[in-house]
C-alpha positions as CSV (number, residue, x, y, z in Angstrom):
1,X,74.5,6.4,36.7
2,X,72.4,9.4,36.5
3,X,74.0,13.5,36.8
4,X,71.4,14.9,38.7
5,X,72.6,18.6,39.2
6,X,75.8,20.3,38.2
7,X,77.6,23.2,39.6
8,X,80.4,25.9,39.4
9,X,81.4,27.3,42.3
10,X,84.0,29.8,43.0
11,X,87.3,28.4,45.1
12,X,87.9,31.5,47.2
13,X,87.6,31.6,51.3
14,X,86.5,35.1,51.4
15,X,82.6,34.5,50.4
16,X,83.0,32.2,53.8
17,X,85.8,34.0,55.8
18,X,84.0,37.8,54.9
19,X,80.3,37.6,53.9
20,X,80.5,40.9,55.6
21,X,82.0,42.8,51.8
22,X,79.4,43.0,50.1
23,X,80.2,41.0,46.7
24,X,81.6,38.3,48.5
25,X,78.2,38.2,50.8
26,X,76.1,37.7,47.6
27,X,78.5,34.7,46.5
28,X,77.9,33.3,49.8
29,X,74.5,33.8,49.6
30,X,74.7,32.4,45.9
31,X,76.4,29.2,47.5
32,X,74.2,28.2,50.2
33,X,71.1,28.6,47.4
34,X,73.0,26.1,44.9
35,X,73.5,23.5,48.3
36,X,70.4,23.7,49.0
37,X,69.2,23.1,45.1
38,X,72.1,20.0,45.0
39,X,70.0,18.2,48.1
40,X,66.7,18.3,46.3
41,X,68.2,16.2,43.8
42,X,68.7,14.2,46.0
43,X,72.5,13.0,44.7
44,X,74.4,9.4,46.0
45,X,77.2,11.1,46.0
46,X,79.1,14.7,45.0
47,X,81.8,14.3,42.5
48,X,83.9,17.0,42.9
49,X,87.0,18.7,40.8
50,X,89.0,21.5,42.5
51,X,91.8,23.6,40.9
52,X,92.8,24.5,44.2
53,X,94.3,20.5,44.9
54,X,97.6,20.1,42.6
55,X,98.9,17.4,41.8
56,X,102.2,16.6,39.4
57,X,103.0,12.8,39.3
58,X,99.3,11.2,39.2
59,X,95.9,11.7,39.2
60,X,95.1,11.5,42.8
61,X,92.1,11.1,44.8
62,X,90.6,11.0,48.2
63,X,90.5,7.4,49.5
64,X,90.1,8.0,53.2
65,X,86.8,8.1,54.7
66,X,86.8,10.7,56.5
67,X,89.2,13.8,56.5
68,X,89.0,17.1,59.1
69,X,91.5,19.6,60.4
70,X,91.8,23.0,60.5
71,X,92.7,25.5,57.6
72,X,94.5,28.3,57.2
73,X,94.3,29.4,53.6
74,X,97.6,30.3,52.1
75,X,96.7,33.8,50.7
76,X,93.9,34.9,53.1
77,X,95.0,33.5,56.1
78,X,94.5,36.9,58.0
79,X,90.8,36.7,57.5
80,X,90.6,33.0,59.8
81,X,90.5,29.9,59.8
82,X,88.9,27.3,58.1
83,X,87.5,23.9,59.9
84,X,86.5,20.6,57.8
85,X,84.9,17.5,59.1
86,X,84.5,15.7,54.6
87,X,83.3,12.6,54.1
88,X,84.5,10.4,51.2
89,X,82.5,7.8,49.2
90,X,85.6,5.5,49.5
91,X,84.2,2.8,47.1
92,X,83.5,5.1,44.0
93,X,86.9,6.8,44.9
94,X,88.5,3.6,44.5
95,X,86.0,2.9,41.4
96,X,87.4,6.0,39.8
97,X,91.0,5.1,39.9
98,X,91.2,2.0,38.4
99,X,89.0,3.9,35.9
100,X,92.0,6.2,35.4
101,X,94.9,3.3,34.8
102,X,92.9,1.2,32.4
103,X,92.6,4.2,30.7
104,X,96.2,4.4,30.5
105,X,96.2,7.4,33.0
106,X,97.8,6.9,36.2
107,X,96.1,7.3,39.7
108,X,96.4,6.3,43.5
109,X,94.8,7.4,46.1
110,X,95.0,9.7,48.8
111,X,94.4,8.1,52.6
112,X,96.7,9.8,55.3
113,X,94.9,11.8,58.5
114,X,95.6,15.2,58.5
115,X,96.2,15.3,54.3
116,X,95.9,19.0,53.6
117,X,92.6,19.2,52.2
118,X,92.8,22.4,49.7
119,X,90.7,25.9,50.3
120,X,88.1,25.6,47.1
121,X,87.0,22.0,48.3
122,X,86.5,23.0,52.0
123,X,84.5,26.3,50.9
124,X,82.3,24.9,48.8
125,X,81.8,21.8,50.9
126,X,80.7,24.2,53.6
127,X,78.9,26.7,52.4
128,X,77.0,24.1,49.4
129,X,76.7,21.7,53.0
130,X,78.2,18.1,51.7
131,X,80.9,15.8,52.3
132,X,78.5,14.2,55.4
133,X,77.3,10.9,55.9
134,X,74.5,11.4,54.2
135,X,75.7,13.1,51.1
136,X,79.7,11.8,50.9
137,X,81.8,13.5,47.8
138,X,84.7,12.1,45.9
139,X,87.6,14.5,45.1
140,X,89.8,14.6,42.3
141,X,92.8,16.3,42.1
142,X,94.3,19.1,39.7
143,X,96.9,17.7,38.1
144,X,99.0,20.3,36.8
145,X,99.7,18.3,33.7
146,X,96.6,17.2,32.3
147,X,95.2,19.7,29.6
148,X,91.7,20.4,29.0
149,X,91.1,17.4,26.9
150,X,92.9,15.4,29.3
151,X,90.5,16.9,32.1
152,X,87.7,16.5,30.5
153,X,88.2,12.7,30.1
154,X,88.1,12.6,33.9
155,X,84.6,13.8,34.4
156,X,83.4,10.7,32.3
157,X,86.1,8.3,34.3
158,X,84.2,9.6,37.1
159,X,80.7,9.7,35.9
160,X,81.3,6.2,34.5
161,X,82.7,4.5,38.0
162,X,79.2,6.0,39.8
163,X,78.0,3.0,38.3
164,X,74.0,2.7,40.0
165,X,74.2,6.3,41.4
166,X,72.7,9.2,41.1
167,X,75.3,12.0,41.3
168,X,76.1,15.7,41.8
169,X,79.3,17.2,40.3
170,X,81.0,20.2,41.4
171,X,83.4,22.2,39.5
172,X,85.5,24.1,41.8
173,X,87.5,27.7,40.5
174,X,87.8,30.7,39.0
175,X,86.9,32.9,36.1
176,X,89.1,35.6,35.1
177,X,92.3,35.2,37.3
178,X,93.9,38.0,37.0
179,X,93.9,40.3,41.0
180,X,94.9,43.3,42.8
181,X,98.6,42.9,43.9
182,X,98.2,46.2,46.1
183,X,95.8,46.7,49.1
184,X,92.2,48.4,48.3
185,X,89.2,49.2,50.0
186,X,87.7,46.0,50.4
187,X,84.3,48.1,49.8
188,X,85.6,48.9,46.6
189,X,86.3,45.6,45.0
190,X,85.6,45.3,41.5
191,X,87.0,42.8,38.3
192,X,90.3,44.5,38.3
193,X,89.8,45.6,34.2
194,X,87.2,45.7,31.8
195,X,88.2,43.4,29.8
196,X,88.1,40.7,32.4
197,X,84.6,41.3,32.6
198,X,83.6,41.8,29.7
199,X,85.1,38.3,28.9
200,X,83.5,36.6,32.3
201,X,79.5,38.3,31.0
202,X,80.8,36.3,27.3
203,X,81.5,33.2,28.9
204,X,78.5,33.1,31.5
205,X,75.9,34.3,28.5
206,X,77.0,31.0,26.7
207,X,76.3,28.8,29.5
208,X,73.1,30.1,30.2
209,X,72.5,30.0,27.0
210,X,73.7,25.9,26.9
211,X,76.1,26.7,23.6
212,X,78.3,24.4,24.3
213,X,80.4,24.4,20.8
214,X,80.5,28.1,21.3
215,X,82.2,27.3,25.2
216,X,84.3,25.1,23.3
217,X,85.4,27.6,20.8
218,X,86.4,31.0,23.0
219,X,87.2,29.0,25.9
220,X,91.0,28.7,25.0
221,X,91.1,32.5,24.0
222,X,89.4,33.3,27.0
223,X,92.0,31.6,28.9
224,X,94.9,33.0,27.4
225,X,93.5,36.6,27.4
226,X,91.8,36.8,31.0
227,X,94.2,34.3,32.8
228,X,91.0,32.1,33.6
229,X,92.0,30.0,36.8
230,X,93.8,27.0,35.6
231,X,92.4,27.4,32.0
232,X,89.0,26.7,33.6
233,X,89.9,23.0,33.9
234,X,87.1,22.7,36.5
235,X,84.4,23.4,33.4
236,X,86.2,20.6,31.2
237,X,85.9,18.6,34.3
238,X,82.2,19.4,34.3
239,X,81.7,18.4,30.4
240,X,82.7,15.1,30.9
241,X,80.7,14.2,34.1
242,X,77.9,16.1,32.0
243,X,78.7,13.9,29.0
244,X,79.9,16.4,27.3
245,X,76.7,18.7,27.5
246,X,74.2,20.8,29.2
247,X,71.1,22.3,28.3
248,X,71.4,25.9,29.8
249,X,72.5,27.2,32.8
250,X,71.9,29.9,35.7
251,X,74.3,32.4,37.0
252,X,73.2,32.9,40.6
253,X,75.9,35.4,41.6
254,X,78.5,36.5,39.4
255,X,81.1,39.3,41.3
256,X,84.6,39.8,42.0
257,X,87.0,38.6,44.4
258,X,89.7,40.9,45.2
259,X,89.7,41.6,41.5
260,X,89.0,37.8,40.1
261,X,85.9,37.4,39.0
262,X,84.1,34.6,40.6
263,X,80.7,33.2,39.9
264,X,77.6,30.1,41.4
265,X,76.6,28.5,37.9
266,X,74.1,26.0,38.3
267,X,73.0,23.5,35.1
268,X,70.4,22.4,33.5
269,X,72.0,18.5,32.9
270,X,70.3,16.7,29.7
């Protein structure tokens, strides 16, 4: 199996329900870029980790091959719907989960039409344009009780399963989750407090920067101190389908979502 480009993306509609605001244009913008850089690596297959998906009582994972419906995001549903037509690499899905229980980590899959496919996957999947026939993904699941070292053993389940493949993995979610709980100008939009982004610049200047140990030494801080999303889960994720490295990284967009911060990382995979 070969990692042939690696991504984080935000999880957030608004880049696709509102390119119209400004910031949330430019991540957009940043998105389709990053899609367009993931097919001229021309991947197998998308492995893809959202922290949008929860899941409690295993670690779950798309096993049907095709999933569409329409979405109505939970939090922006005002702004509009949300259609998805995915496509699953059904075999590696499977692959991955018996990867997961002889690792002593329980896992089923996920086959039922109409499953509730969750915001971050169908935004990225759209805007980044897989999840087709010709470039299928495999989704994992969130589960709410797996820490970051737990997490980060998934990426290598995954990356290990692709066995033969060349593959793309996406990290789907947040930086700084911390958000405006009062209406603003949506013209105004900014990281709701300096310290948030002050913390988001830190973290983003030690990926591009590929300092992994460092990552690995603020990251729980950062967590605890700007509420990352999900205590940035999907970049543990991303470690161990990079095996456990990069060399550097590029921010393509980094701006705020309704006071998040949100940002398109692409890496440079050893």
């Amino acid at each position: 199996m070969t990692v042939v480009s690696a991504f984080l993306v935000p999880g957030s509609p608004l880049p696709q329900l509102r390119p119209d605001v400004a910031p949330w244009g430019r991540l957009s913008e940043a998105l389709a870029l990053a899609g367009k850089s993931l097919a001229e690596s021309k991947p197998d297959c998308v492995l893809v980790y959202s922290t949008q998906w929860f899941a409690v009582l295993d670690q779950l994972w798309v096993t049907r091959r095709r999933s569409t419906g329409l979405h109505v995001d939970e939090n922006w549903h005002e702004f509009g719907e949300q259609n998805f037509d995915i496509v699953s690499d059904t075999v590696l899905a499977q692959s991955c989960i018996e990867g997961c229980n002889a690792a002593g980590i329980r896992a089923r899959g996920v086959d039922y039409d109409q499953f509730p496919i969750d915001t971050g996957t169908i935004t990225a999947a759209s805007l980044m344009n897989f999840g087709t026939d010709q470039l299928p993904v495999v989704m994992a699941a969130n589960n709410l009780y797996h820490n970051a070292a737990q997490t980060e053993s998934l990426g290598g389940i995954a990356l290990a399963a692709a066995q033969g493949k060349r593959v793309a993995v996406v990290g789907i979610g947040g930086l700084s989750n911390n958000m405006f709980r009062e209406t603003i100008d949506l013209k105004e939009d900014h990281v709701l407090s300096e310290g948030d982004d002050k913390w988001n610049r830190r973290v983003l200047a030690l990926m591009e920067s590929g300092d992994v140990a460092g990552l690995r030494e603020v990251l729980p801080k950062y967590a605890g101190e700007a509420r990352a999303d999900m205590g940035f889960k999907h970049f543990y994720w991303l470690l161990g389908a990079m095996n456990g490295g990069f060399k550097s990284a590029t921010v393509h967009e980094y701006a705020p979502l309704y006071g998040s911060g949100g940002a398109v990382v692409e890496f440079t995979v050893q």
